[in-house]
Structures are given as structure tokens and as C-alpha cells.
TIVO-2410 file (N, C-alpha, C; in nm, 3 decimals):
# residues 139
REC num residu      c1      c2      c3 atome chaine
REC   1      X   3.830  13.453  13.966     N      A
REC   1      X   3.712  13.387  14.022    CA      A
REC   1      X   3.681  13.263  13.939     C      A
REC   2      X   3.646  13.177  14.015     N      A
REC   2      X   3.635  13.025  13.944    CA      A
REC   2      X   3.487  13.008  13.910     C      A
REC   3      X   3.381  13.003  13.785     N      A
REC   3      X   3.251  12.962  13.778    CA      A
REC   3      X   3.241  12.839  13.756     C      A
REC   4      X   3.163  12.766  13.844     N      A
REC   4      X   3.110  12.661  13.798    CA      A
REC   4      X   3.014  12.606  13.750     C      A
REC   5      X   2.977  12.511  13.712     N      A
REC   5      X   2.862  12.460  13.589    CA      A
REC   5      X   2.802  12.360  13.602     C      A
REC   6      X   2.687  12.354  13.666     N      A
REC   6      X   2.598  12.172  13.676    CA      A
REC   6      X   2.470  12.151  13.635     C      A
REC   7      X   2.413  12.068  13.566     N      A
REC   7      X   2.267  12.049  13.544    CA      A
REC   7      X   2.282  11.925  13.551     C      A
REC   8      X   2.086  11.916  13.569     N      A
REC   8      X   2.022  11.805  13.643    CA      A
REC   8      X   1.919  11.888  13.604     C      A
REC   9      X   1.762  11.718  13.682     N      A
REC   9      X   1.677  11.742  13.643    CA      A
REC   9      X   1.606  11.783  13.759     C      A
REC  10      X   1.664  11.698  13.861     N      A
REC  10      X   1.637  11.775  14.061    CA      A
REC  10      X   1.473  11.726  14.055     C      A
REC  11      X   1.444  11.580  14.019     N      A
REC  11      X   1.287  11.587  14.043    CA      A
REC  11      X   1.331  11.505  14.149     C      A
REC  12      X   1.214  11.504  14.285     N      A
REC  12      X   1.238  11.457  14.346    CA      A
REC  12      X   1.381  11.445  14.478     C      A
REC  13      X   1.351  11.586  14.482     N      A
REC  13      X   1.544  11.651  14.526    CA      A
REC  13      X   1.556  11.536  14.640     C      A
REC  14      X   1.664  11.487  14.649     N      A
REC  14      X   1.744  11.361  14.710    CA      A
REC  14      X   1.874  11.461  14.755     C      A
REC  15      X   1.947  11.346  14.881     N      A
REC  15      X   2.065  11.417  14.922    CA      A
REC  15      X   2.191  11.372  14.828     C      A
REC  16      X   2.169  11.316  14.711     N      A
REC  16      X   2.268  11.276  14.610    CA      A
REC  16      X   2.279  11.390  14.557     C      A
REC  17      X   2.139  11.509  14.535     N      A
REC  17      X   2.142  11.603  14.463    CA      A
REC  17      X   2.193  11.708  14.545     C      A
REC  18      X   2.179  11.682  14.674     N      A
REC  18      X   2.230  11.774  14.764    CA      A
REC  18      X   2.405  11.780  14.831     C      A
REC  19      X   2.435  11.630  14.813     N      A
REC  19      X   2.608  11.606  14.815    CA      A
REC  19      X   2.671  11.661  14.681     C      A
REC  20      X   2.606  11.674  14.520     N      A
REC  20      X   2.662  11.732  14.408    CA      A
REC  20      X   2.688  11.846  14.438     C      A
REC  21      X   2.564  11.958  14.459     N      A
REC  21      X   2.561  12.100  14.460    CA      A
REC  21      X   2.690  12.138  14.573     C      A
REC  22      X   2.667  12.055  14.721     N      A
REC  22      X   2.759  12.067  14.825    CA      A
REC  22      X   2.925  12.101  14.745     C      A
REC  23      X   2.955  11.931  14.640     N      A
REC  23      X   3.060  11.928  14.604    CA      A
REC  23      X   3.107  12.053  14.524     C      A
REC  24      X   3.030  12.070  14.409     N      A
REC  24      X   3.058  12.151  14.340    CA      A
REC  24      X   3.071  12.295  14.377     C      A
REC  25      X   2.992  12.356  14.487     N      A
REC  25      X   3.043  12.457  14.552    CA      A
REC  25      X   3.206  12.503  14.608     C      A
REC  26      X   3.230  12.404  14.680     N      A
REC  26      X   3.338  12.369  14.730    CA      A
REC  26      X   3.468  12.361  14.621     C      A
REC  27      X   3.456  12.378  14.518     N      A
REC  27      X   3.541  12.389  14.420    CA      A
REC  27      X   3.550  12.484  14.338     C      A
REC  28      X   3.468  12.581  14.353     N      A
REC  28      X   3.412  12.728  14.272    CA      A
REC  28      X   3.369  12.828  14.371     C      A
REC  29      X   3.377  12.956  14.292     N      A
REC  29      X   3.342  13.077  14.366    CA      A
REC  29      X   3.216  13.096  14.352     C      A
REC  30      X   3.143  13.037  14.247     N      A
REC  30      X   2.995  13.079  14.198    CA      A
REC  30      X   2.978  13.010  14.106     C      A
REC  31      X   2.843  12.954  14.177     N      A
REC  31      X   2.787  12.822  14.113    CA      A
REC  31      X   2.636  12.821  13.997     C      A
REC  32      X   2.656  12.787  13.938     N      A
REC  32      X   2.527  12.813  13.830    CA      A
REC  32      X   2.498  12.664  13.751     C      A
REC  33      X   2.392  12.656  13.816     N      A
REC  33      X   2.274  12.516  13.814    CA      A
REC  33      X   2.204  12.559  13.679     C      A
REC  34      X   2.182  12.437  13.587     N      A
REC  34      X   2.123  12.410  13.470    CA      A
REC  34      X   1.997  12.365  13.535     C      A
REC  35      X   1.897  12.405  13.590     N      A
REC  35      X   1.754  12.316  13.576    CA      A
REC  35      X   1.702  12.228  13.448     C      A
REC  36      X   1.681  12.099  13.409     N      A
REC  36      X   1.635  12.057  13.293    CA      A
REC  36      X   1.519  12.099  13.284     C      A
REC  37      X   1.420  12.180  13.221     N      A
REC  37      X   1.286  12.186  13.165    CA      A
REC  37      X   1.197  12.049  13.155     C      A
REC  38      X   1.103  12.072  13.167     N      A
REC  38      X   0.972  11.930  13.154    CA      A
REC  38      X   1.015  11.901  12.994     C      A
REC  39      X   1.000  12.000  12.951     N      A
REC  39      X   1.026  12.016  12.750    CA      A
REC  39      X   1.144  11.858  12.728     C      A
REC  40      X   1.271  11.906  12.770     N      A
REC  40      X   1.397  11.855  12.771    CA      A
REC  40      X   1.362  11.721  12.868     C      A
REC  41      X   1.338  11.715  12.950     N      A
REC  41      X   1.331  11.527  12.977    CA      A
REC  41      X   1.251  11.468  12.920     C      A
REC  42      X   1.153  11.561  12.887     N      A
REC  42      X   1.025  11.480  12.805    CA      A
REC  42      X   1.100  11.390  12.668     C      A
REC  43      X   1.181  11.512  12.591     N      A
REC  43      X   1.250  11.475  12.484    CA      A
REC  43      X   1.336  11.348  12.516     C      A
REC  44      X   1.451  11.377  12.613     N      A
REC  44      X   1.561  11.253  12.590    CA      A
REC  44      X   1.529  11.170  12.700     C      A
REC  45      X   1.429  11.153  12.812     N      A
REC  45      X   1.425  11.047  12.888    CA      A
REC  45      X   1.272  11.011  12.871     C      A
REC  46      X   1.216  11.026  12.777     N      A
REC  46      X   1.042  11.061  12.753    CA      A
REC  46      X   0.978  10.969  12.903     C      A
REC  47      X   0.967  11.067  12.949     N      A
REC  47      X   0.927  11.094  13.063    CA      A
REC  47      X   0.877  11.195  13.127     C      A
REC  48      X   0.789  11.269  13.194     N      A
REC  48      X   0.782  11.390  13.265    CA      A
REC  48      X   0.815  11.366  13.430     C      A
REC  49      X   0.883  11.502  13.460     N      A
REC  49      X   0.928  11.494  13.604    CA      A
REC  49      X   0.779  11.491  13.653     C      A
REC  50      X   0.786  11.401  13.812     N      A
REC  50      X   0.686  11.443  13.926    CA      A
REC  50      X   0.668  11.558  13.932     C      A
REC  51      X   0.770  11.687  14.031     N      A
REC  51      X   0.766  11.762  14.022    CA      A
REC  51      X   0.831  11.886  13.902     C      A
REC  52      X   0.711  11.968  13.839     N      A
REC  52      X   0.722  12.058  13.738    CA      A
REC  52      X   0.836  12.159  13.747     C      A
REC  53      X   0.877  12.182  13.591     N      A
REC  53      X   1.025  12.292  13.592    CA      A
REC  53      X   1.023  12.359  13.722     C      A
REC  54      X   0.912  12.490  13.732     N      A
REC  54      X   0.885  12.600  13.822    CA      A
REC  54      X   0.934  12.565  13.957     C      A
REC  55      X   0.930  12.482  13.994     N      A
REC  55      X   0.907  12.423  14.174    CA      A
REC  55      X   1.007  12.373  14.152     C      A
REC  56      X   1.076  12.290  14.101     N      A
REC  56      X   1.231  12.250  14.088    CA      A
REC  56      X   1.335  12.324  14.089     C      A
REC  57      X   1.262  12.468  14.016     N      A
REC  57      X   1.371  12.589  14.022    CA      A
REC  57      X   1.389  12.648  14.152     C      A
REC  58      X   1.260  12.662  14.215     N      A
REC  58      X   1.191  12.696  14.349    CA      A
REC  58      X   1.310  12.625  14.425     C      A
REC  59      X   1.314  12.502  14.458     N      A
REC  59      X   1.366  12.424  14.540    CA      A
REC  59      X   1.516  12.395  14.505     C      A
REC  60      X   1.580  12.463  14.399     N      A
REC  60      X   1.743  12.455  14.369    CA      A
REC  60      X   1.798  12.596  14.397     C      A
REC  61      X   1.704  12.693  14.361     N      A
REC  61      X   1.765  12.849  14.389    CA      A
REC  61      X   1.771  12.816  14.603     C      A
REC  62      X   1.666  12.771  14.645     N      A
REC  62      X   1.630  12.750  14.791    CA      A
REC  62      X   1.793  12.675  14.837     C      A
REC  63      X   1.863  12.624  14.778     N      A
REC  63      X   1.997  12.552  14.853    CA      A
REC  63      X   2.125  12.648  14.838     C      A
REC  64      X   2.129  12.682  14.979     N      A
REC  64      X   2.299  12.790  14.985    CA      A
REC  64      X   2.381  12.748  14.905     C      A
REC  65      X   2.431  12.651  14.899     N      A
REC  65      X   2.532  12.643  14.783    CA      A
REC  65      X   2.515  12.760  14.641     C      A
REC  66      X   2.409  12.717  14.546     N      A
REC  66      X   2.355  12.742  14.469    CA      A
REC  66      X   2.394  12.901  14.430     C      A
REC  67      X   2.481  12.981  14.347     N      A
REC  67      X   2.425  13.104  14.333    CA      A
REC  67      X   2.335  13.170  14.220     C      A
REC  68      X   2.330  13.077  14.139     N      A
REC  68      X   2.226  13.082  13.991    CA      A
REC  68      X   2.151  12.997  13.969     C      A
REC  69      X   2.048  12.982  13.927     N      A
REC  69      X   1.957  12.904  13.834    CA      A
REC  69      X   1.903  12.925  13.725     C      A
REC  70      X   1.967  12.862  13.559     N      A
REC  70      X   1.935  12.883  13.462    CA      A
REC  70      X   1.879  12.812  13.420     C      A
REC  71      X   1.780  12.798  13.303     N      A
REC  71      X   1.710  12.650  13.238    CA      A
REC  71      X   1.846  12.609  13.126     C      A
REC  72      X   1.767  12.467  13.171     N      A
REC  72      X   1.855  12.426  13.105    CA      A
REC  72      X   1.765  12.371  12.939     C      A
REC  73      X   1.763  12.404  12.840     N      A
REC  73      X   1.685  12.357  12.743    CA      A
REC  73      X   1.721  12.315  12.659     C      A
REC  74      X   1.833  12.250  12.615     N      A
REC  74      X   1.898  12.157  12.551    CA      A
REC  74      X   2.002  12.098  12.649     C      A
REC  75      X   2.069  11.977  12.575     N      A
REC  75      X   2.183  11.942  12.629    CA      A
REC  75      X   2.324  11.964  12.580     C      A
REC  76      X   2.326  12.051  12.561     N      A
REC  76      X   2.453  12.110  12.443    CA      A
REC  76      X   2.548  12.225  12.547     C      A
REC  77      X   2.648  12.144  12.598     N      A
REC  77      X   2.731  12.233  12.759    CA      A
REC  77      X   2.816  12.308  12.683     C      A
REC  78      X   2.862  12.336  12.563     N      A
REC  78      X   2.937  12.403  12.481    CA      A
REC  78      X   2.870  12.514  12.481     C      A
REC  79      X   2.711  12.497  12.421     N      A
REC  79      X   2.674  12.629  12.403    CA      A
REC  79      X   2.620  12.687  12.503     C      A
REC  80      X   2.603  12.601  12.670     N      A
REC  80      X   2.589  12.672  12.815    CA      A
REC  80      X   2.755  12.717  12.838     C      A
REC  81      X   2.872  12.683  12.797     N      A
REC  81      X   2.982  12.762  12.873    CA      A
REC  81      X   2.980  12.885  12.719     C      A
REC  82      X   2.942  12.889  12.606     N      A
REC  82      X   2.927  13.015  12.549    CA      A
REC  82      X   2.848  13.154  12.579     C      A
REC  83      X   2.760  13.082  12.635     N      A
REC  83      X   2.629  13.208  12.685    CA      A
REC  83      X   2.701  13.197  12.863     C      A
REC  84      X   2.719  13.118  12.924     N      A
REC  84      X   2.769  13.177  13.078    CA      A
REC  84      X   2.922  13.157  13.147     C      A
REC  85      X   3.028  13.135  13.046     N      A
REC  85      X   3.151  13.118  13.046    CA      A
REC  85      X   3.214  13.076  13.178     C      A
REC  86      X   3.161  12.969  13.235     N      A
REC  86      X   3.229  12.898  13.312    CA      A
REC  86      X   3.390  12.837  13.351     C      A
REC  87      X   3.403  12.829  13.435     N      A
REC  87      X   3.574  12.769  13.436    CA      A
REC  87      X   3.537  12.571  13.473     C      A
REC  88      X   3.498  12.578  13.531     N      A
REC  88      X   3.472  12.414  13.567    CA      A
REC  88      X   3.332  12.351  13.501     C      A
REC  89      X   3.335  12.253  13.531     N      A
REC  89      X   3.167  12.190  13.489    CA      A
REC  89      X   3.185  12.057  13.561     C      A
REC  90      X   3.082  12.023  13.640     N      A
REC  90      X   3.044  11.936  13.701    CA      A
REC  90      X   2.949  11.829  13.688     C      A
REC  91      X   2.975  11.710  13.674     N      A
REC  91      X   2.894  11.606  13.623    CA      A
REC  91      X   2.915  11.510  13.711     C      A
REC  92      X   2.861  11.382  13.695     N      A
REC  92      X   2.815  11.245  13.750    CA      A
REC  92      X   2.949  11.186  13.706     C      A
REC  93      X   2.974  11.092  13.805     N      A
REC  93      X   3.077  11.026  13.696    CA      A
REC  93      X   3.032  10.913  13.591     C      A
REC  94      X   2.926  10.901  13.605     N      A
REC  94      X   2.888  10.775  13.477    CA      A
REC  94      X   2.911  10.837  13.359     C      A
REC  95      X   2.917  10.976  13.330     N      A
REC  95      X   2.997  11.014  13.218    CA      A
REC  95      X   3.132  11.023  13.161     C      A
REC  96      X   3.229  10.990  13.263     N      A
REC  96      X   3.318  10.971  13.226    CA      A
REC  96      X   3.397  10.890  13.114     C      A
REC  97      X   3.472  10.917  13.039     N      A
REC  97      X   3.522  10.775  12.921    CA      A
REC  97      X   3.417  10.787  12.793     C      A
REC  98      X   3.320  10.818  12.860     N      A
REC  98      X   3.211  10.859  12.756    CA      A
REC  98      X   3.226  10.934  12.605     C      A
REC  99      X   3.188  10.907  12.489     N      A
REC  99      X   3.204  10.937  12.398    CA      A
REC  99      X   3.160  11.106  12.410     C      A
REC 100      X   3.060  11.137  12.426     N      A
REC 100      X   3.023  11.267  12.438    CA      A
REC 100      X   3.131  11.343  12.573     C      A
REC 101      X   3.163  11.260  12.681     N      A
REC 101      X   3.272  11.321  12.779    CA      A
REC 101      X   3.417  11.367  12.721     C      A
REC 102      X   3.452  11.252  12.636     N      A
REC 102      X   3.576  11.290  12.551    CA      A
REC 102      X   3.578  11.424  12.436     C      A
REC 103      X   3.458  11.428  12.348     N      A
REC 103      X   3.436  11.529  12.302    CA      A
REC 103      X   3.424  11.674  12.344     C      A
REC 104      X   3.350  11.646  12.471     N      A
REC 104      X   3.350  11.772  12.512    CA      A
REC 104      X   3.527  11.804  12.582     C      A
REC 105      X   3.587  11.737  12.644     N      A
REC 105      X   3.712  11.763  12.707    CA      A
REC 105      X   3.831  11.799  12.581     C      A
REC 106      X   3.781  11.795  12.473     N      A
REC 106      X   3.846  11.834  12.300    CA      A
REC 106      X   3.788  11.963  12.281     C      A
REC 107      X   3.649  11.999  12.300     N      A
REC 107      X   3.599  12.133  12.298    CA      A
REC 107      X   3.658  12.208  12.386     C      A
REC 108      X   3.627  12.206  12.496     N      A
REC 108      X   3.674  12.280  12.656    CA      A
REC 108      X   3.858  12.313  12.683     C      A
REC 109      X   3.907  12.211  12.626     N      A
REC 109      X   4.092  12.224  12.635    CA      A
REC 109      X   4.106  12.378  12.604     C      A
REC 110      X   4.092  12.399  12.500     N      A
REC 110      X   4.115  12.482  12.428    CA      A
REC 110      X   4.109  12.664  12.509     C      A
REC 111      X   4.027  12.616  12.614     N      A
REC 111      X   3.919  12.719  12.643    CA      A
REC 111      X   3.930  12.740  12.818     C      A
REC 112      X   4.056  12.659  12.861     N      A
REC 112      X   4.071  12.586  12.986    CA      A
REC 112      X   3.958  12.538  13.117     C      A
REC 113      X   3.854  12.506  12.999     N      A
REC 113      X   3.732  12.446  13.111    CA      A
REC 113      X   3.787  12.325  13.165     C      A
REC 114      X   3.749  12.293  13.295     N      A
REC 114      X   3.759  12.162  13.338    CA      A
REC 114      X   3.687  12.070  13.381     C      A
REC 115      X   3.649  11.936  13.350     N      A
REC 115      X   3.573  11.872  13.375    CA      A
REC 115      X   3.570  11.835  13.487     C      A
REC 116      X   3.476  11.835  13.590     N      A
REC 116      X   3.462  11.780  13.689    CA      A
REC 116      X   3.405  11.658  13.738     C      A
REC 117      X   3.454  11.527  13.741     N      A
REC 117      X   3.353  11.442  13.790    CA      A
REC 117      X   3.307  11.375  13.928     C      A
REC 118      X   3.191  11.377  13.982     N      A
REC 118      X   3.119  11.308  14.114    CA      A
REC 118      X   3.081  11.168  14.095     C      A
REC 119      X   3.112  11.058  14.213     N      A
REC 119      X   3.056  10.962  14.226    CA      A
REC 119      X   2.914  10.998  14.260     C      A
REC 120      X   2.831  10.941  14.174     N      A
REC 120      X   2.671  10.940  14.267    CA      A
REC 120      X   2.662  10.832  14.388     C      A
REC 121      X   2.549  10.938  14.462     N      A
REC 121      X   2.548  10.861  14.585    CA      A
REC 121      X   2.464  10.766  14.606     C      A
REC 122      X   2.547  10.632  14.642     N      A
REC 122      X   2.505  10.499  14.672    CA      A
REC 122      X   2.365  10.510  14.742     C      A
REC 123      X   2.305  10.415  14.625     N      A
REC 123      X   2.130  10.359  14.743    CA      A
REC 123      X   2.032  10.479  14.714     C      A
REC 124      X   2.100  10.615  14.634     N      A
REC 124      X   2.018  10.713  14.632    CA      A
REC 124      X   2.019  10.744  14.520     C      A
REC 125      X   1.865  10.764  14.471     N      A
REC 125      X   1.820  10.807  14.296    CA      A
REC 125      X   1.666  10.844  14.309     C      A
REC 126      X   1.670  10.946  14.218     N      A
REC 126      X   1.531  11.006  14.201    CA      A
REC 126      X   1.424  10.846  14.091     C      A
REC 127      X   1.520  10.771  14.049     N      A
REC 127      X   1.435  10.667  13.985    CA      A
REC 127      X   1.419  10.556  14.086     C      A
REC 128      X   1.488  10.563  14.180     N      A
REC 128      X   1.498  10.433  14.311    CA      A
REC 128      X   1.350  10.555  14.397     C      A
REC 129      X   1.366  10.623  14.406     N      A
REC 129      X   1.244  10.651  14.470    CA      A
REC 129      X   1.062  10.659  14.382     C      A
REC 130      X   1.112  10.697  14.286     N      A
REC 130      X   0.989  10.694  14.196    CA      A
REC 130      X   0.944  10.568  14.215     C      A
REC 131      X   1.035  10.400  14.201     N      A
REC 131      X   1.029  10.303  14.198    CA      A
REC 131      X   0.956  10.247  14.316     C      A
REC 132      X   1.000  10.275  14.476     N      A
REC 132      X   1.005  10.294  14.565    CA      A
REC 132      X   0.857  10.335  14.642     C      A
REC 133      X   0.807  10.422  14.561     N      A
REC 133      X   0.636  10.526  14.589    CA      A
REC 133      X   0.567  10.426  14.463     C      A
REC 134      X   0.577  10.384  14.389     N      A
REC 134      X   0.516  10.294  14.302    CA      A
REC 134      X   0.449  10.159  14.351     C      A
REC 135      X   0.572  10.131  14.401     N      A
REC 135      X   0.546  10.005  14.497    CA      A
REC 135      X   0.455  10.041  14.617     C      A
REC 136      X   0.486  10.151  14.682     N      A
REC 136      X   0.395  10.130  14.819    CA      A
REC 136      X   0.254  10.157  14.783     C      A
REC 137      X   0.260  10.223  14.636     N      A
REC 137      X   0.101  10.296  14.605    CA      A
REC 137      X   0.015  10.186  14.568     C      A
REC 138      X   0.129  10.090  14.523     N      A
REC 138      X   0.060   9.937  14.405    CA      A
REC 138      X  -0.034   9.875  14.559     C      A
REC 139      X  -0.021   9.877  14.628     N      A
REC 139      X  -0.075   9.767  14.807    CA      A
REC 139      X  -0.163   9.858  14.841     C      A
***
């Protein structure tokens, strides 16, 4: 059986977030979603989501794809494939080439995880819409 592995922060669920989960299903037997915590974006994007952890979880367990939802409370995917031993992991591709992407594909070899990467989808972002409701609220 193949597990797979994705986190995100899902504020503002978009069909970018909904073509990932799609993808990543489609490549695994059972899928297990990292929710980011308010805690955790607060920290590395200091920011808080629109919508709060709880209701994000609400609305990611809610998509068939989906067969888990764990928090995600750090960003450390080494020590999420230690605690839920995944075979794949699924990411964005803007990580790719990436210093932290290369590292982890030096951790994971070993262990035959595989990295997975997605184009994000064009014209669509939870910050293009935040941007987007900003503007119409500013008039």
C-alpha cells in the first residue's frame, strides 16, 4: 500500500487546493493531509489564516480524496514521515531545486520516500484572493 503525505495551510480552500489533494490521491492508496495550525503560520508567514485551524480541518477531512487529517505543527517532514511513515510526499513545485528540497531527498533516499512535485494552479492563490476581497472591501 502506497501512503501519501501533503500539508498546507487550506485558508481560503481554492480549486488549486482541490487539483493537489485530487493529484495526490491519484498516486497513493491513502492520503494524509498536514493541516498547518494558526500557531505555525503565525510563526513562519506571521500572519494568521482568515479561516481558523478547526474549520480548515472541518473543510479538508470534508474532500473524498482525503483519508486523514493531521496537524501539522512544525515544518519538519522528516519527523511527519517518522511518526506516520509515508511512501510519497507531495508538494508544490516551487520547492523544487530548493535547498531544503535537496536535503530532504538525502534524508528520504535512504528510506525510499519519494518526492512528489505539483505545478500550482495558474491565476489561483489563497493570497490572490485575500488580495482580491481587500480590494473590493477598500470601495
Amino acid at each position: 500500500m502506497i501512503v501519501g503525505y501533503t500539508t498546507g495551510v487550506f485558508d481560503l480552500f481554492h480549486v488549486g487546493h482541490l487539483n493537489i489533494l485530487r493529484q495526490a490521491k491519484e498516486q497513493c492508496d491513502y492520503l494524509i493531509v498536514g493541516v498547518s495550525t494558526d500557531e505555525l503560520v503565525q510563526q513562519y508567514k506571521n500572519k494568521t489564516p482568515v479561516i481558523c485551524y478547526e474549520e480548515r480541518v472541518e473543510i479538508v477531512k470534508a474532500i473524498r480524496y482525503v483519508d486523514e487529517v493531521v496537524p501539522q505543527v512544525d515544518r519538519d517532514k522528516f519527523g511527519a514521515w517518522e511518526k506516520y511513515r509515508f511512501n510519497r510526499m507531495f508538494v508544490g513545485d516551487d520547492w523544487k531545486g530548493t535547498p531544503l528540497w535537496l536535503e530532504l531527498e538525502e534524508k528520504f533516499r535512504p528510506h525510499g520516500v519519494e518526492i512528489v512535485d505539483f505545478p500550482y494552479t495558474k491565476g489561483t492563490s489563497s493570497t490572490f484572493l485575500k488580495q482580491t476581497l481587500a480590494a473590493i472591501g477598500g470601495k
